[in-house]
C-alpha atoms as one frame of an Amber mdcrd trajectory, in Angstrom:
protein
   1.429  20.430   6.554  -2.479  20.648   7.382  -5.531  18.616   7.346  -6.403
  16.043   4.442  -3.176  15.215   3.207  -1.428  11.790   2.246   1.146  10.595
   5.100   3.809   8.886   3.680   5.111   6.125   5.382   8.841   5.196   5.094
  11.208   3.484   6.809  14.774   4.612   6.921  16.441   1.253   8.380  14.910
  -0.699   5.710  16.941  -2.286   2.581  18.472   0.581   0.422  16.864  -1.018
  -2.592  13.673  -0.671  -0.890  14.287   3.036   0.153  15.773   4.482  -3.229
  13.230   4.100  -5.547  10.349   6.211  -2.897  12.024   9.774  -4.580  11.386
   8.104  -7.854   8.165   6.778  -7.800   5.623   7.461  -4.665   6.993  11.092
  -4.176   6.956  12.173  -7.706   3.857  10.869  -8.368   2.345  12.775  -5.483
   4.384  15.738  -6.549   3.195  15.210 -10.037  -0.805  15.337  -9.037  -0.328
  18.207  -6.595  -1.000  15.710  -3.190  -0.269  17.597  -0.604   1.591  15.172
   1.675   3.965  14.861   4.725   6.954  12.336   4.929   7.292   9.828   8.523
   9.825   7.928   9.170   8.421   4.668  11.161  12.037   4.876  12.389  11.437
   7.718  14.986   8.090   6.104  15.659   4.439   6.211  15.156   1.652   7.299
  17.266  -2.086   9.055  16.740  -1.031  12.629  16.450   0.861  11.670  13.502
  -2.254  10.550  11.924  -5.210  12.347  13.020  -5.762  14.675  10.427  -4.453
  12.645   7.386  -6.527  11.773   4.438  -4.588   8.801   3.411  -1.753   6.722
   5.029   0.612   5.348   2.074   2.953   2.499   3.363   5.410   3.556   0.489
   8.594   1.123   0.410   8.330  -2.759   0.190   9.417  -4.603   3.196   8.347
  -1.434   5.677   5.592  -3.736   7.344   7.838  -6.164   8.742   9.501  -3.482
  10.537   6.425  -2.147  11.989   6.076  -2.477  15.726   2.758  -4.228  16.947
   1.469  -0.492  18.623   2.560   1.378  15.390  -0.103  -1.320  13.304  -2.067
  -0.665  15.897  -2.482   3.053  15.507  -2.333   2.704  11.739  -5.515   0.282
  11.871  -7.158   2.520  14.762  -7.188   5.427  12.045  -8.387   3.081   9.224
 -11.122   2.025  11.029 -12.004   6.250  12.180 -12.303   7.198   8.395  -8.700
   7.621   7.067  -7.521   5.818   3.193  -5.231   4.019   3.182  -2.919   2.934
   0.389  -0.003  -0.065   0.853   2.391  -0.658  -1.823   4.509  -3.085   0.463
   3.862  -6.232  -1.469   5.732  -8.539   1.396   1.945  -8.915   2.866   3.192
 -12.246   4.837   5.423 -10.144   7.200   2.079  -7.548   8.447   1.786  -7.296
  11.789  -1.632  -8.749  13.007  -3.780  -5.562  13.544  -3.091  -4.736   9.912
  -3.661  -8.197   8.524  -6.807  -8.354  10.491  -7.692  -5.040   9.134  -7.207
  -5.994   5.645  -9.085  -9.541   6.192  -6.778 -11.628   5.265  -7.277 -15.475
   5.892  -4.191 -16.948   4.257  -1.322 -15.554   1.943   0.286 -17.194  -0.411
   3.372 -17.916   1.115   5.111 -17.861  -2.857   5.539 -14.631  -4.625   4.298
 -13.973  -7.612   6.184 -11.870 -10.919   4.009 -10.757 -13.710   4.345  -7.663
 -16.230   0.433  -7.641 -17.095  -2.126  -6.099 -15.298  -5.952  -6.831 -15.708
  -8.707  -4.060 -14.265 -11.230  -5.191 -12.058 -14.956  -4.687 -12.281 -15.352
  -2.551  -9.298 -16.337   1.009  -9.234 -13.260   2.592  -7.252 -12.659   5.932
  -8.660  -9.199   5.409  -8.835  -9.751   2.977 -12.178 -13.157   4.296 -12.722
 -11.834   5.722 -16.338 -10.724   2.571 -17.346 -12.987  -0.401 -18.876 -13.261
  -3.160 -16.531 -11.064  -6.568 -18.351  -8.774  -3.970 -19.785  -5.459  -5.655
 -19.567  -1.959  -3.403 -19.403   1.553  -4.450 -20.070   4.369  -2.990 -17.790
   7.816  -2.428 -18.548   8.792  -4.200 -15.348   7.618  -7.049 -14.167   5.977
  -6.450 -10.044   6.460  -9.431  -7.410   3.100  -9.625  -5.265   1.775 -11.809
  -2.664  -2.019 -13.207  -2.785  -4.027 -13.520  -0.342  -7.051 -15.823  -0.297
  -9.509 -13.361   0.462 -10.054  -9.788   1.594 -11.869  -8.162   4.255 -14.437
  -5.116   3.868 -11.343  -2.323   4.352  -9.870  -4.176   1.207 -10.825  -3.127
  -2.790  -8.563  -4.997  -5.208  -8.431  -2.674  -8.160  -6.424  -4.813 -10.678
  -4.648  -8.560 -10.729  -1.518 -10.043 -12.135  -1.839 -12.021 -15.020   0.306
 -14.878 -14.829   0.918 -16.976 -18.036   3.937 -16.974 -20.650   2.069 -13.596
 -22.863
């Protein structure tokens, strides 16, 4: 509870595949870094009280966009655009509703996934990566399906890319 901390986005209709791994992952990763955050369901809907005082909004399960409703993107991008972060790991881009692909500038997407188990920093100055030399390349364990879009608006920092090749 309180001011500046990370609200979680789930959704609990979505695909149990998509739901399972949140514990795993988002949670204990926020857990791990002492983030103070608050878990939503989109399911019992969305409005600008849930927001207000957030630091960050984290869309936290793939697919979750899709079941957005066009107000709840709405009130999502209204708080983007008033100062809050916001974080999206929900890698099925194609199915945003418009206020957030407007919001993250998006002209076209890909409409073909793409699988890749190396990572390559980007030369940016983010302080999320800022530790890391920009070009440095990391293998994952796993590979991670993404969608790419052809370009990016100014709410938008691309921190690292797929590699996509046989190595």
């Amino acid at each position: 509870t309180g001011n500046a901390a990370a609200v979680v986005l789930v959704d609990s209709t979505g695909n149990y595949w998509d739901r399972m791994i949140v514990p795993e992952t988002i949670l204990m990763a926020l857990a791990h870094f002492g983030i103070p955050h608050r878990l939503h369901d989109i399911a019992d809907g969305l409005d600008a009280a849930t927001l207000h005082d957030a630091a960050v909004i984290l869309i936290a399960q793939c697919r979750l966009m899709e079941h957005l409703t066009a107000a709840q993107a709405k009130t999502i991008a209204a708080a983007v655009e008033a100062g809050t972060g916001l974080v999206n790991v929900d890698s099925e881009l194609r199915n945003a509703p418009q206020p957030l692909l407007d919001l993250f500038g998006f002209a076209r997407i890909n409409p073909h996934p793409a699988c890749s188990n190396a990572l390559r920093i980007r030369e940016t100055k983010h302080p999320i990566i800022a530790q890391q030399p920009p070009g440095e390349y990391h293998h994952l364990d796993r590979m991670v399906t993404t969608i790419l879009p052809g370009t990016y608006g100014r709410h938008v920092t691309p921190l690292a890319e797929i590699l996509l090749g046989k190595e």
